[in-house]
TIDO-277241 format. One line per 3 residues: for each residue x, y, z of C-alpha. Coordinates in pm, 1 decimal, m for minus. Layout:
X Y Z  ...;
END
This chain:
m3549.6 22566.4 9415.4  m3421.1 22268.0 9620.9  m3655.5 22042.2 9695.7;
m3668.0 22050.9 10092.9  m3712.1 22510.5 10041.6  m3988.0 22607.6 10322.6;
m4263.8 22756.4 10136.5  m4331.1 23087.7 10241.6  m4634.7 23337.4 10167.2;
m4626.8 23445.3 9757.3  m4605.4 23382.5 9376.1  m4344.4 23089.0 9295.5;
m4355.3 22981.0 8911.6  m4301.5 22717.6 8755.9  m4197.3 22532.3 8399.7;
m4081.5 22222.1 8280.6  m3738.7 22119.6 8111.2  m3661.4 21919.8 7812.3;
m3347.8 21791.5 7639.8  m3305.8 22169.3 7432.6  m3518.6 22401.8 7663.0;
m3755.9 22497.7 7911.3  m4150.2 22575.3 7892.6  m4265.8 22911.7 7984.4;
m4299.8 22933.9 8365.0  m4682.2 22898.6 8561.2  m4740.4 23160.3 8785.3;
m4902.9 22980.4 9149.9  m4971.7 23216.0 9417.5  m4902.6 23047.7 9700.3;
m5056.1 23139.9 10045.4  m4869.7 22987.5 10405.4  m5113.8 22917.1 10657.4;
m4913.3 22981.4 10977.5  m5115.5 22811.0 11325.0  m5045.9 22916.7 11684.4;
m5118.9 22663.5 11950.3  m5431.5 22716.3 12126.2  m5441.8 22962.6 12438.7;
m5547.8 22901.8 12808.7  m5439.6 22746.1 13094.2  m5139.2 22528.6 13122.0;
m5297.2 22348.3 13483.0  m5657.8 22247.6 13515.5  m5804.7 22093.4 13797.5;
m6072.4 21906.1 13847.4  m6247.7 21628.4 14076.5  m6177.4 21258.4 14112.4;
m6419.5 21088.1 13853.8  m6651.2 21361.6 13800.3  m6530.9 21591.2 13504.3;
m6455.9 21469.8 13137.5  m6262.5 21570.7 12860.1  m6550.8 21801.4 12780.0;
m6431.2 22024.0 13100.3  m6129.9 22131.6 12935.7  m6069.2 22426.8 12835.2;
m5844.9 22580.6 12541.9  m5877.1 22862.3 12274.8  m5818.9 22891.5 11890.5;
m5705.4 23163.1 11770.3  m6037.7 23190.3 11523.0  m6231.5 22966.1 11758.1;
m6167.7 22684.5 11588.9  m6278.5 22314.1 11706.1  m6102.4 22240.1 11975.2;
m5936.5 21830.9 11958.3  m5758.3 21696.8 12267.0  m5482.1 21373.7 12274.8;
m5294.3 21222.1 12514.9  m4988.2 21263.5 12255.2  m4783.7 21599.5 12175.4;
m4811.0 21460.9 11795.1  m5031.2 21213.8 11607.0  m5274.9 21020.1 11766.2;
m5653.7 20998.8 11784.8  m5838.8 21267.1 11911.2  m5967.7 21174.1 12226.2;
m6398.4 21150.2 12251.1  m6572.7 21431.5 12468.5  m6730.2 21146.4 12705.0;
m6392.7 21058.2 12784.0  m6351.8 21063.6 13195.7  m6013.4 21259.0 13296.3;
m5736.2 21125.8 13479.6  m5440.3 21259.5 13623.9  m5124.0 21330.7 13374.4;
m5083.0 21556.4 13038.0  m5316.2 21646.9 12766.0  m5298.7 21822.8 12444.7;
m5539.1 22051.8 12289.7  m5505.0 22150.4 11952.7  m5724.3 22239.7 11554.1;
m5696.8 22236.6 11219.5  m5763.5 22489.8 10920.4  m5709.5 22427.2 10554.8;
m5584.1 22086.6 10608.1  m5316.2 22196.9 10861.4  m5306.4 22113.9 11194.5;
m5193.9 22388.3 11463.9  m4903.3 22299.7 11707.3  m5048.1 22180.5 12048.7;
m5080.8 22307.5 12362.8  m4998.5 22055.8 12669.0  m5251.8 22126.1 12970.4;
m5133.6 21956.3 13312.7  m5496.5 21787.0 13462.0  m5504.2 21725.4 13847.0;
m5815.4 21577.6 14010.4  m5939.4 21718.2 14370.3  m5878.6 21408.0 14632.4;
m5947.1 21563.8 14986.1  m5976.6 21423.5 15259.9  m6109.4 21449.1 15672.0;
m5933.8 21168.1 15815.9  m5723.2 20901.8 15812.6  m5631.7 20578.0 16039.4;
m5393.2 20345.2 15943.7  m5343.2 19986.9 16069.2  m5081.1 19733.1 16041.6;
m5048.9 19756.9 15637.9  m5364.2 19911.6 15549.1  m5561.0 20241.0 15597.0;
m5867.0 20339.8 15639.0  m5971.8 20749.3 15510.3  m6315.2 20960.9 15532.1;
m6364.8 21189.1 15258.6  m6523.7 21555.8 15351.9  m6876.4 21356.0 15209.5;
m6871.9 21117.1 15409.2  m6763.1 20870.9 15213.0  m6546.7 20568.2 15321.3;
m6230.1 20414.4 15120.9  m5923.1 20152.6 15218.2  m5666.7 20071.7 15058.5;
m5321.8 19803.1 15111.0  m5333.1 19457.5 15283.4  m5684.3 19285.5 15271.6;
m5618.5 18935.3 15396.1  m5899.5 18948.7 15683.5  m6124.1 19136.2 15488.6;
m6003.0 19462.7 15688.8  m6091.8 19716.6 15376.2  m6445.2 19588.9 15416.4;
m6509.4 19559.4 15065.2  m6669.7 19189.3 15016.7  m6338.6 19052.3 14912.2;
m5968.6 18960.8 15029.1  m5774.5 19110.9 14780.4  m5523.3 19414.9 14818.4;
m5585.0 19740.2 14704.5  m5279.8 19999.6 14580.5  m5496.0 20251.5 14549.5;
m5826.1 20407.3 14793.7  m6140.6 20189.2 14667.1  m6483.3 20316.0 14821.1;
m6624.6 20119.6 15039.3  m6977.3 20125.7 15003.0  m7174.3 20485.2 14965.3;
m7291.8 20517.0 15309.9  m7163.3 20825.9 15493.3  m6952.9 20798.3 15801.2;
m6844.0 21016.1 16097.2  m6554.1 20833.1 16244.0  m6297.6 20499.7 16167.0;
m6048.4 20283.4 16421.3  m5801.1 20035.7 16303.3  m5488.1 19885.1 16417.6;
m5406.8 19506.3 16333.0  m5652.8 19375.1 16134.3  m5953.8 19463.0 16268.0;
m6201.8 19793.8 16171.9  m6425.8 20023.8 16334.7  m6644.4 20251.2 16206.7;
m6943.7 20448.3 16325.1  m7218.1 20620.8 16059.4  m7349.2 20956.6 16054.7;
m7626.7 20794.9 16199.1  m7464.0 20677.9 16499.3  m7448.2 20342.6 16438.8;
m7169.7 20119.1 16480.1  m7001.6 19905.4 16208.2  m6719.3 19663.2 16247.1;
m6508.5 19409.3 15929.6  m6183.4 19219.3 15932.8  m6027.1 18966.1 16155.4;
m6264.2 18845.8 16460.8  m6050.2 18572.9 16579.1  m6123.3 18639.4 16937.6;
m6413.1 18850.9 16954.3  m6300.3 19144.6 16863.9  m6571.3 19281.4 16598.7;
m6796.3 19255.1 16900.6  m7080.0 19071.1 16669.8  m7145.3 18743.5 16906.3;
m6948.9 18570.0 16653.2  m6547.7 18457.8 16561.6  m6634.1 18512.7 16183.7;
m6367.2 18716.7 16052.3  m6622.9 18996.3 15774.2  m6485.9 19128.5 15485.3;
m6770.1 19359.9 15465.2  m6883.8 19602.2 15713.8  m7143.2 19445.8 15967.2;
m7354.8 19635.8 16236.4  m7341.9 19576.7 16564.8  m7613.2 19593.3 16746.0;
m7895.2 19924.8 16727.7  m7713.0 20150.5 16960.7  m7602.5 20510.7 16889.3;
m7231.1 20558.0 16931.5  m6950.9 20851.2 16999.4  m6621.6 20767.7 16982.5;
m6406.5 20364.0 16907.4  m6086.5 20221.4 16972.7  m5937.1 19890.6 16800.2;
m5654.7 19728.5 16913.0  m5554.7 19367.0 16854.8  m5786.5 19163.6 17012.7;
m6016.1 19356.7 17161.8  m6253.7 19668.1 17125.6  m6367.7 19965.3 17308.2;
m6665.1 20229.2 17222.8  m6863.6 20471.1 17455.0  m7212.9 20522.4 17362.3;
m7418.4 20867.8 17317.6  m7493.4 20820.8 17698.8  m7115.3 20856.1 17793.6;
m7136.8 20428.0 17891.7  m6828.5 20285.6 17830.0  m6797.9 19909.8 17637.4;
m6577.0 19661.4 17589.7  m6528.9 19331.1 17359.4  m6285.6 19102.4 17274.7;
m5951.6 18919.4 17463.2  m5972.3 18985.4 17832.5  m5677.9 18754.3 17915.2;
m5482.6 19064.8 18158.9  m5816.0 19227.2 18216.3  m5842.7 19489.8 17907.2;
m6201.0 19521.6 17906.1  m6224.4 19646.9 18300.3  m6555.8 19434.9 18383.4;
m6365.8 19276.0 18624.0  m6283.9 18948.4 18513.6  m5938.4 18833.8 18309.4;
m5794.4 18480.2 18224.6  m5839.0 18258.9 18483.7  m5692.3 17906.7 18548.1;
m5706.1 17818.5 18217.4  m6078.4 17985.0 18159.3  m6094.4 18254.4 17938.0;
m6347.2 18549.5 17959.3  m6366.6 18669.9 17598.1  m6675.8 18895.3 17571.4;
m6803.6 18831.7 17186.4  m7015.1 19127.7 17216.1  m6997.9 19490.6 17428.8;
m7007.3 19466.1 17763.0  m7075.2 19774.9 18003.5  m6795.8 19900.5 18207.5;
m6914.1 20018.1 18490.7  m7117.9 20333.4 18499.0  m6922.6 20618.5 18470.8;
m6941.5 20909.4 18162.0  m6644.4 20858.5 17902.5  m6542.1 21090.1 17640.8;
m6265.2 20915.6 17483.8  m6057.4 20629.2 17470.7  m5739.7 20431.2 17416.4;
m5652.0 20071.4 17386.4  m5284.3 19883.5 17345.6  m5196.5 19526.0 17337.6;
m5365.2 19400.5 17645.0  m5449.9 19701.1 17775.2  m5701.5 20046.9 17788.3;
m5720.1 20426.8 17869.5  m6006.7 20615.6 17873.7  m6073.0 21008.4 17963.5;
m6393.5 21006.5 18143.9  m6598.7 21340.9 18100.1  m6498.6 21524.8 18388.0;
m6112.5 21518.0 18269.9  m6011.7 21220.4 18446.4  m5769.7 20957.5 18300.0;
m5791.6 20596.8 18416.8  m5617.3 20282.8 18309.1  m5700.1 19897.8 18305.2;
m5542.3 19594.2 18198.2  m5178.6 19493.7 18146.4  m4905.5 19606.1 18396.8;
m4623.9 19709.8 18147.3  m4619.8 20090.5 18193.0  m4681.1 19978.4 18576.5;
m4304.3 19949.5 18745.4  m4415.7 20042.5 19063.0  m4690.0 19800.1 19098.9;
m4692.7 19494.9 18826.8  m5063.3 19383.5 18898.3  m5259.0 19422.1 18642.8;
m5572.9 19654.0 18678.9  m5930.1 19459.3 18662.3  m6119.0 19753.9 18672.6;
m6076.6 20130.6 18536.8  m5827.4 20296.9 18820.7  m5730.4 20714.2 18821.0;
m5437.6 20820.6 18705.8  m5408.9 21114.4 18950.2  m5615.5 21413.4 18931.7;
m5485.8 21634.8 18647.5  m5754.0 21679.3 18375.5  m5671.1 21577.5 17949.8;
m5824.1 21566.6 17687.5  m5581.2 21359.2 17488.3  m5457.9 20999.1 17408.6;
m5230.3 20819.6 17228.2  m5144.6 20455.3 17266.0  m4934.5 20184.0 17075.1;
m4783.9 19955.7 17123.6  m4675.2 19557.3 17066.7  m4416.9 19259.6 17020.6;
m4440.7 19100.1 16719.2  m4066.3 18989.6 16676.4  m3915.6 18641.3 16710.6;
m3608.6 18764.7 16780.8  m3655.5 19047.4 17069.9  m3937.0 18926.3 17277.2;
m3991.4 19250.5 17458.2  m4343.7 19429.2 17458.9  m4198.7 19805.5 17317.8;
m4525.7 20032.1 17449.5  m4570.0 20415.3 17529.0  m4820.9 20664.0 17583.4;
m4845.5 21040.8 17490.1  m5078.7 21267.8 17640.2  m5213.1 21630.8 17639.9;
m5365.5 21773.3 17979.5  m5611.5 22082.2 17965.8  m5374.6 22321.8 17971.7;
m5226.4 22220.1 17612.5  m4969.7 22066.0 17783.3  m4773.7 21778.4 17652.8;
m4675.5 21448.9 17833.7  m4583.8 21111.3 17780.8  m4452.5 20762.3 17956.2;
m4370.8 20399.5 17894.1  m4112.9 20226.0 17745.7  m3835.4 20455.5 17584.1;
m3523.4 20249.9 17482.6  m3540.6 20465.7 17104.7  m3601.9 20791.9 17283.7;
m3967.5 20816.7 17203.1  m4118.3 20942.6 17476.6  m3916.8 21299.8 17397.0;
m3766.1 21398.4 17706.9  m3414.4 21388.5 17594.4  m3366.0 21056.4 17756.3;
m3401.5 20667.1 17681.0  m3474.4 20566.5 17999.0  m3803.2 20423.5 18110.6;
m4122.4 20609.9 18290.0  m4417.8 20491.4 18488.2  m4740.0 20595.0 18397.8;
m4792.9 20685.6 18749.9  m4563.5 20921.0 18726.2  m4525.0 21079.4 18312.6;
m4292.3 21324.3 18222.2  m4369.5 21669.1 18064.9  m4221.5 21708.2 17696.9;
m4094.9 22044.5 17675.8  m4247.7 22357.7 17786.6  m4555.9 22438.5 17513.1;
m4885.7 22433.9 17623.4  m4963.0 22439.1 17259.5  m5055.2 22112.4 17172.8;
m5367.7 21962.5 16977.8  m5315.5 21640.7 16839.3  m5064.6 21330.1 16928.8;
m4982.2 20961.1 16761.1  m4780.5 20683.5 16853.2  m4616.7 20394.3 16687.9;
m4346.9 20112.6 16849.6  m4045.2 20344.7 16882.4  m4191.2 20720.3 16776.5;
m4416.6 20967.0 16848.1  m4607.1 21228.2 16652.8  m4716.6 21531.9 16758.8;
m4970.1 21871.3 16661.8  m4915.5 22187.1 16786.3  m5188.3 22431.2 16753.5;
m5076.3 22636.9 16478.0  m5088.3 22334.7 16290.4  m4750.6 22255.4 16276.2;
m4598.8 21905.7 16315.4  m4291.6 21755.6 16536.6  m4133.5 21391.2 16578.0;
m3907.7 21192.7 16753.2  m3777.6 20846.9 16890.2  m3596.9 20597.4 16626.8;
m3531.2 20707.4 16273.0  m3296.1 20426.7 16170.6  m3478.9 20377.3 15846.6;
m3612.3 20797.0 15772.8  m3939.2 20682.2 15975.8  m3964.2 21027.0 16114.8;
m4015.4 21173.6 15777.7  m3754.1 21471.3 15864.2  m3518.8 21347.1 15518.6;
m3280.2 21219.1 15799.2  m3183.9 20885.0 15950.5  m3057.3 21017.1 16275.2;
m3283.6 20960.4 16560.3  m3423.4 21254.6 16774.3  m3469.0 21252.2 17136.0;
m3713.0 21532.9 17164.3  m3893.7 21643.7 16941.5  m3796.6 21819.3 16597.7;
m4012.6 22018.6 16340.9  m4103.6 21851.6 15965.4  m4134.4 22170.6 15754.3;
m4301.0 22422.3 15817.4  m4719.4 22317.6 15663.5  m5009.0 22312.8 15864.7;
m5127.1 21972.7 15952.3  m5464.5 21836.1 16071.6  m5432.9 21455.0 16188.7;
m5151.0 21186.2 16149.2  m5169.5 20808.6 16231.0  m4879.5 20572.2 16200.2;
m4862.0 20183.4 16288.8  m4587.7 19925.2 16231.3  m4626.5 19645.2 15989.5;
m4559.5 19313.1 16202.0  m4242.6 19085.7 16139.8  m4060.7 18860.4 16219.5;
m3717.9 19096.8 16294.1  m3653.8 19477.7 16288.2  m4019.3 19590.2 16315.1;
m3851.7 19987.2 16316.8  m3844.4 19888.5 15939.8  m4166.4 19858.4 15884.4;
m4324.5 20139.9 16013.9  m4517.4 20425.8 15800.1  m4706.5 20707.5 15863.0;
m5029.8 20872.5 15649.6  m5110.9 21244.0 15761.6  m5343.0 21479.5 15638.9;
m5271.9 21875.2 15601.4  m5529.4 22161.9 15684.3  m5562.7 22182.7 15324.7;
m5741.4 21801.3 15299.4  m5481.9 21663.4 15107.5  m5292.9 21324.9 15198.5;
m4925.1 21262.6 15313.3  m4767.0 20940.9 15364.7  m4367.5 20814.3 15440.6;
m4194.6 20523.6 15568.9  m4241.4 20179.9 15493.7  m4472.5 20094.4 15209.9;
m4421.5 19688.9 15125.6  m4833.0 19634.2 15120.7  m4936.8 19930.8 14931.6;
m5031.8 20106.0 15214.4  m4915.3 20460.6 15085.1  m5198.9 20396.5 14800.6;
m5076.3 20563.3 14476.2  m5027.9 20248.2 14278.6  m4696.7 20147.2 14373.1;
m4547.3 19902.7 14603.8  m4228.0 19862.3 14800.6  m4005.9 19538.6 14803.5;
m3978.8 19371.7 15149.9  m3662.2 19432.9 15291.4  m3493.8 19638.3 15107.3;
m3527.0 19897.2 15344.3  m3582.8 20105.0 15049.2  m3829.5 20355.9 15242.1;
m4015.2 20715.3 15185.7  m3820.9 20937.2 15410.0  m3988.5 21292.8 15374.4;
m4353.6 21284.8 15337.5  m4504.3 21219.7 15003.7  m4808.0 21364.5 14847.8;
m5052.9 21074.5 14741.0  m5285.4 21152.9 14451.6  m5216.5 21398.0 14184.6;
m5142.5 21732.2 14211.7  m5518.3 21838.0 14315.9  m5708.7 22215.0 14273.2;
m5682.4 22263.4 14624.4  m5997.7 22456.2 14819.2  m5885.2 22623.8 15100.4;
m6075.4 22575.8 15457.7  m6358.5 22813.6 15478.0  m6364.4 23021.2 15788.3;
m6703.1 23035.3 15992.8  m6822.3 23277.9 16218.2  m7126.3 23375.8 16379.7;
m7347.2 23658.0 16470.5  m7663.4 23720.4 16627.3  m7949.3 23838.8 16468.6;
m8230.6 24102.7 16652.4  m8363.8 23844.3 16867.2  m8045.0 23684.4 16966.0;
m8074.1 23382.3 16751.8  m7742.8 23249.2 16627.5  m7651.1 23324.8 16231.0;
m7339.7 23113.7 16069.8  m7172.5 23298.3 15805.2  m6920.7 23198.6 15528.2;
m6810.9 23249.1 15179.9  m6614.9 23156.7 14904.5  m6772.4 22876.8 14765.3;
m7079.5 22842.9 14468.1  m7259.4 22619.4 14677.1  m7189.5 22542.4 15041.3;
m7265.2 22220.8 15241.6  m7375.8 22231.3 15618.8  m7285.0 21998.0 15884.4;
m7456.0 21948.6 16226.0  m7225.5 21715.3 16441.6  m7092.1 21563.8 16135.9;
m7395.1 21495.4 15955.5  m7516.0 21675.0 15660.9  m7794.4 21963.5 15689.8;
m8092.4 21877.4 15429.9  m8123.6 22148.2 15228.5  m7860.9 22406.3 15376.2;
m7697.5 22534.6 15019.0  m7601.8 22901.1 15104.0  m7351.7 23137.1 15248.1;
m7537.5 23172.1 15590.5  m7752.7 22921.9 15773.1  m7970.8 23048.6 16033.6;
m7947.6 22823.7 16356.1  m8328.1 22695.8 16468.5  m8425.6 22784.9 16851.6;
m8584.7 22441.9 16843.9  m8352.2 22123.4 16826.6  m8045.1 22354.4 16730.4;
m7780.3 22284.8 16967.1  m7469.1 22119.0 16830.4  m7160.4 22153.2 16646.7;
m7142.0 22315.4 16340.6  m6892.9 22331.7 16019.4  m6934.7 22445.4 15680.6;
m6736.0 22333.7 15345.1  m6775.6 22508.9 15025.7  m6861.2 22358.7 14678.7;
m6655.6 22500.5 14348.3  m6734.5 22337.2 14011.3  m6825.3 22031.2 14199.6;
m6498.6 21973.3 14439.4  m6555.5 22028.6 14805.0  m6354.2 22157.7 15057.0;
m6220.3 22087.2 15412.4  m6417.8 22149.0 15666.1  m6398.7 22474.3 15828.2;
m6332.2 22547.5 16206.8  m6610.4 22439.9 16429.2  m6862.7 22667.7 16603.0;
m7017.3 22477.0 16901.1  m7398.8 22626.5 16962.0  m7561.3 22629.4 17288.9;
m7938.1 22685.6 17241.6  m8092.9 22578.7 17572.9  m8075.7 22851.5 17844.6;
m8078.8 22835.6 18224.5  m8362.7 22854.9 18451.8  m8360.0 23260.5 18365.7;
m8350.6 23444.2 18035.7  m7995.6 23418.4 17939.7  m7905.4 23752.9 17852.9;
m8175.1 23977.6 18072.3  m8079.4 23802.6 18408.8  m7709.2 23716.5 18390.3;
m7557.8 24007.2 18571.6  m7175.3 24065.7 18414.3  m7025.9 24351.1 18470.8;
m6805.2 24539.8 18368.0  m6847.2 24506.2 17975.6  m6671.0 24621.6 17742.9;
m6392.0 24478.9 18017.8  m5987.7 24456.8 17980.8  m5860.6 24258.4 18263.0;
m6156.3 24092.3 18400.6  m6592.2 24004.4 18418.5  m6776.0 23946.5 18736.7;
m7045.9 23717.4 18638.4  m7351.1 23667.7 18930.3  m7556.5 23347.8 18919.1;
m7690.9 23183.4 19197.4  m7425.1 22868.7 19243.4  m7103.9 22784.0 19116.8;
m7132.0 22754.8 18727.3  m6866.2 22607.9 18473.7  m6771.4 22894.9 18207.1;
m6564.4 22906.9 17843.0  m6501.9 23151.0 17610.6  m6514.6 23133.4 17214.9;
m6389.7 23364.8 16969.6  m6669.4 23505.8 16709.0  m6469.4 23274.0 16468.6;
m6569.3 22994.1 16661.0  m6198.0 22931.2 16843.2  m6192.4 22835.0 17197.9;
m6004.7 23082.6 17431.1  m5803.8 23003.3 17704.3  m5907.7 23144.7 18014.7;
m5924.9 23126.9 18443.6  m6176.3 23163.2 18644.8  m6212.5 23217.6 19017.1;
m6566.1 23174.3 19240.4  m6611.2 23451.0 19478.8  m6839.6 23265.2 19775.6;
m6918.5 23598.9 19962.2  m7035.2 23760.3 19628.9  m7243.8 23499.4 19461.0;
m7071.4 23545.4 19181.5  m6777.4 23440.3 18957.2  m6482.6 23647.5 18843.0;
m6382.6 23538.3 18451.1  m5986.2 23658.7 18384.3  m6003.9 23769.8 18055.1;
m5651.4 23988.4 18009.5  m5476.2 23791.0 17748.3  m5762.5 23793.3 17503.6;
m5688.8 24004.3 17225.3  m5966.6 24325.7 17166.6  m6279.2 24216.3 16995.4;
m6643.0 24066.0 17092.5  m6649.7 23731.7 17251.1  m6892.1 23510.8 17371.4;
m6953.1 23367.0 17704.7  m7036.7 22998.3 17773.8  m7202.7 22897.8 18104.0;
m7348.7 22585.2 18234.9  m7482.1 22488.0 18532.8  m7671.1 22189.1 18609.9;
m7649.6 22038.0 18275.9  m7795.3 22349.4 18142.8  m7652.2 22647.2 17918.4;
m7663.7 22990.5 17835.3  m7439.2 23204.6 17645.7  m7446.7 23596.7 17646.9;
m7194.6 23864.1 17434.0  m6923.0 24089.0 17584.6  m6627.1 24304.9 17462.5;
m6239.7 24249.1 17524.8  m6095.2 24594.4 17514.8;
END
């Protein structure tokens, strides 16, 4: 037989040959042992840093040891200790000196996320834990990790736990679980708000107040406290921080720590360049500050003034002139009233503000985008806007010279146009600054329902964070959004609902998950590891979400279920009179005085609803005809007090 015959299964013999003749022939029996690769799956996921080579999972055909390499041939077999990483790996055995072919597994890790701010070439992310990372520029300190150096990828920035983040230059905000609030990066003028022009590369606290909700802009700082008091820091050259004062014959009247603005209740706020917005709690929006979305009237506002009466709930603003070359402030606003209707004003030479024009609208007077009354969530950047619908569903428009949109495209859009067809949670997008062409440099990071992170556009300081790095001007940019991380075992959001027990005590249920973690306002519930958590009469009220646990990755949050424990002055469900119920078009609800009322799905979902006070009737008549049929429940307060009480939508 040649030489190079594959041996096969049997009796081959053999003999030897001399000059005249050959030996007798040795009978070898010869037995072929033929090895499959291993079985099992072909993906495995598992979470960032926590599982090792030990976690994966493959089968030999006679359960054989098990070897895994990072080759498809040759190699070292890798140690069980070994921590996995994104990429390939191979699992394969040996028997009777032969090793079997191999079987490639493709390893993802979990990297999910809550939300996401990003700056002028960094960003700032909360994980569902609580946990806070940065990543891209670091000059100032701005990722708050002791040092100055860059980051390409997320580094964690301590292990406290955090609820919220702000960031736009160079400067961050943060506020803990706790309520505290933290600030690190550039304080050139004032604007960490620590009594100091030390620019911290490591989160530092300032001062022992509980906080709600931060803003960052360039110079200067706004927060509202767990009272509803608004505060400002920072530049006040044009008046930004609405105590009153501004630049002043060559005096300036930085604040180097939080000043009280007046004494009003805020729930929210906005800043820009040298100026602020804030949504006070009654639905109100008022401005302060610089004039430039003020044609009608270019004086700048020293105080917070109303922008007419309409009630919102949301804010965008951004907005600022960084170019040598064009020295034009380019700033707009976007807003969303009650109604889920969407709005916006300012400048509009790139068609950002969405209304099918470019020309320019005073704030005094914005202009309704579309028709939707859909809307949840809204962003801004120099020349585009972002937008959420309710369904989760994302829309752009304004310049797309360089693909900023993310819609594959370069042509820009006017109003706005839908990217795919995912569900989205949050998006933030800034513009890197420069000395020409700052449409160039602008990028956007987005996270989907499903926790994982998007980013596009420009990405010349790392700030998309998967290792890589974009060379300056090359206009070389990410124009559909890109999934950062590896391809991750994704947990789907856990849906929450809740019940009532016997005695009318609230009862949050979920499943899905082999452990489950609570959350009450954000912060983690000691000891709450199951499928239901029973809401305490005492202490109790508060928002609550849930996210499930399986082999040690988490998921997003679920929806939110807001809990109103403390009653009126009568027991809630024995002495409200509401009638009829079940009901299909209407309730008539009898209290005493007018009362304000909402309605939330047994899902936790806000409805939307009217309502109507009858004076001659005492009472209050709840329109309730374009709920769907089901059990809802009723939300009233009345002089800072609550009570909720169950009816049925037929």
């Amino acid at each position: 037989l040649a030489e190079t015959t594959t041996l096969q299964t049997g009796t081959y013999y053999a003999s030897q040959t001399t000059t005249c003749e050959s030996t007798a022939r040795l009978a070898v029996a010869v037995t072929v042992t033929i090895l499959t690769a291993p079985t099992g799956l072909t993906e495995q996921g598992f979470c960032e840093g926590a599982n090792t080579i030990a976690d994966l999972t493959a089968i030999a055909p006679n359960n054989e040891t098990i070897s895994w390499y990072t080759f498809a041939s040759g190699g070292a077999p890798l140690t069980s200790t070994q921590v996995l990483t994104a990429g390939t790996y191979y699992a394969g055995y040996t028997l009777n000196g032969c090793e079997s072919p191999r079987l490639a597994v493709q390893v993802g890790y979990v990297q999910l996320w809550k939300t996401v701010s990003a700056g002028w070439s960094y960003v700032l992310a909360i994980k569902p834990d609580g946990t806070l990372w940065a990543w891209g520029a670091n000059a100032y300190g701005q990722l708050g990790d002791g040092t100055k150096n860059s980051r390409l990828s997320p580094v964690q920035i301590g292990t406290d736990k955090w609820a919220s983040i702000s960031n736009y230059a160079y400067s961050s905000l943060g506020i803990k679980q706790d309520g505290t609030l933290w600030a690190w990066g550039s304080n050139s003028i004032g604007q960490l708000g620590d009594g100091t022009t030390t620019d911290r590369s490591s989160p530092v606290q300032i001062g022992t107040d509980k906080w709600t909700s931060i803003s960052s802009s360039i110079n200067h700082s706004l927060g509202i406290k767990q009272d509803g008091t608004l505060w400002g820091w920072g530049d006040n050259f044009s008046g930004q921080l609405g105590d009153g004062t501004s630049y002043n014959e060559g005096t300036y009247t930085t604040k180097l720590s939080p000043v009280q603005i007046g004494t009003d209740k805020w729930s929210s706020v906005s800043t820009i360049l040298d100026g602020s917005y804030g949504i006070q709690q009654d639905g109100t929006l008022w401005t302060w500050g610089g004039a430039f979305f003020r044609e009608s009237n270019k004086t700048a506002a020293l105080v917070p003034t109303k922008i007419g009466n309409d009630k919102w709930i949301k804010i965008a603003t951004r907005g600022y002139n960084t170019s040598i070359f064009f020295p034009i402030v380019d700033q707009h606003a976007l807003g969303i009233k009650q109604d889920g209707t969407l709005w916006a004003w300012g400048h509009n030479l790139d068609g950002q503000l969405g209304n099918g024009t470019t020309e320019y609208v005073d704030e005094l007077n914005p202009v309704q985008i579309g028709t939707d009354n859909k809307w949840k969530e809204v962003s801004v950047s120099e020349s585009i806007s972002q937008a959420i619908k309710e369904d989760g569903t994302l829309w752009v428009w304004g310049d797309n010279l360089y693909g900023q949109l993310g819609d594959g495209t370069n042509t820009s859009r006017y109003s706005p146009v839908q990217i795919g067809t995912e569900e989205w949670l949050t998006i933030s997008s800034n513009t890197l600054p420069s000395g020409y062409d700052r449409e160039a440099k602008t990028y956007t990071v987005a996270l989907k329902k499903n926790g994982t992170l998007w980013a596009w556009g420009n990405n010349e300081s790392g700030q998309f964070g998967n290792g890589t790095i974009s060379e300056e001007y090359t206009f070389d940019y990410q124009r559909t959004p890109l999934r950062l991380g590896a391809t991750p075992l994704v947990l789907a959001k856990p849906a929450l609902r809740v019940d009532f027990t016997n005695d009318s005590q609230p009862l949050l249920t979920t499943s899905g998950g082999t452990k489950y973690v609570w959350f009450k306002n954000d912060i983690i519930i000691d000891g709450a590891n199951d499928a239901t958590y029973s809401v305490p009469a005492v202490d109790g009220e508060g928002t609550y979400t849930v996210a499930v646990e399986v082999r040690g990755c988490q998921s997003p949050l679920s929806n939110e279920i807001p809990i109103y424990i403390t009653a009126l002055d009568f027991e809630p469900e024995a002495s409200i009179q509401l009638y009829p119920n079940p009901a299909q078009e209407s309730l008539l609800v009898k209290v005493a005085e007018q009362a304000q009322f909402s309605v939330v799905s047994m899902n936790g979902h806000v409805q939307r609803i009217s309502t109507e006070w009858l004076s001659n009737e005492q009472a209050h008549r709840v329109h309730i005809k374009d709920l769907i049929s089901g059990m809802y429940i009723l939300q009233i307060q009345q002089n800072g007090k609550r009570a909720q009480v169950k009816f049925i939508k037929q």
